[in-house]
C-alpha positions in Angstrom: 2.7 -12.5 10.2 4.5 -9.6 8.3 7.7 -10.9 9.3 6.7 -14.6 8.0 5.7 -13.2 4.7 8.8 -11.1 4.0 11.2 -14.3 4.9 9.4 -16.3 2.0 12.5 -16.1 -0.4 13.1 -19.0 -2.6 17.0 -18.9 -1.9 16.4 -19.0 1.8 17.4 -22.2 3.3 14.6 -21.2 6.3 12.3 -21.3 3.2 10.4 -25.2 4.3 10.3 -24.1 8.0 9.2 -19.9 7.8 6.5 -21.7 5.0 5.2 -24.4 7.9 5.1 -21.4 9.9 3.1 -19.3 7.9 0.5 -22.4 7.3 0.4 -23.1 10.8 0.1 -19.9 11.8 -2.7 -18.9 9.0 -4.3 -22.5 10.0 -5.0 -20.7 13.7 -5.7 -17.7 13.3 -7.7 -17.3 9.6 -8.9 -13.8 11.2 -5.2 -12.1 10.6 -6.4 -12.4 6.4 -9.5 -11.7 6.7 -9.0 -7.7 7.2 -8.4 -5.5 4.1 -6.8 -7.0 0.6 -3.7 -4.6 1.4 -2.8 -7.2 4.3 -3.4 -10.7 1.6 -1.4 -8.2 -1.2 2.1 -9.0 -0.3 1.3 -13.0 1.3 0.1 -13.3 -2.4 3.0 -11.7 -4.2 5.4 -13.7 -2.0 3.6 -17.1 -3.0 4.1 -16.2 -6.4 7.6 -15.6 -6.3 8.2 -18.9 -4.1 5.9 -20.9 -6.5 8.0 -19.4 -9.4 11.1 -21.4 -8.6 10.9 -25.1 -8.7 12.4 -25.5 -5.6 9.7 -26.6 -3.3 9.1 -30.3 -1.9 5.8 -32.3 -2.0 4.8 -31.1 1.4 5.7 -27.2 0.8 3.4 -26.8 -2.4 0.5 -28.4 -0.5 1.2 -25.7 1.8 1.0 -23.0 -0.5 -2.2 -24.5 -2.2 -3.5 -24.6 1.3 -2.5 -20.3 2.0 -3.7 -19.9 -1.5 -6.8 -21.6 -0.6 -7.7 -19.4 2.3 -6.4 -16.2 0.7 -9.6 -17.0 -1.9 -11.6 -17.7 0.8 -10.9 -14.4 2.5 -11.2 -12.4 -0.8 -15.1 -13.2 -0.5 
């Protein structure tokens, strides 16, 4: 998942498909988020720098609401 997270750079042309990958994966296995806040601290930071740039399609920000999403539900 780490590896996911850290290739979430705006620039990166792998950006749509290492994002699907992260959903999907997330999707799965909600268990790999739902362990101490240090493991949802850098998928958060990432998502902020991705959302920061304008450069995502229709179907990548519903993916990043939807990682979002399940990093507040694993905050609870």
């Amino acid at each position: 998942m780490q590896h996911l997270v850290w290739r979430l750079e705006p620039e990166s042309p792998h950006l749509p498909l290492n994002l699907y990958t992260l959903h999907a994966l997330i999707a799965s296995r909600p268990s790999l988020i739902a362990g101490p806040p240090e493991v949802r601290h850098p998928l958060n930071a990432m998502l902020e720098r991705v959302t920061a740039v304008d450069s995502l399609s229709r179907t990548g920000r519903d993916q990043v609401a939807g990682l979002r999403y399940a990093l507040r539900i694993a905050d609870r």
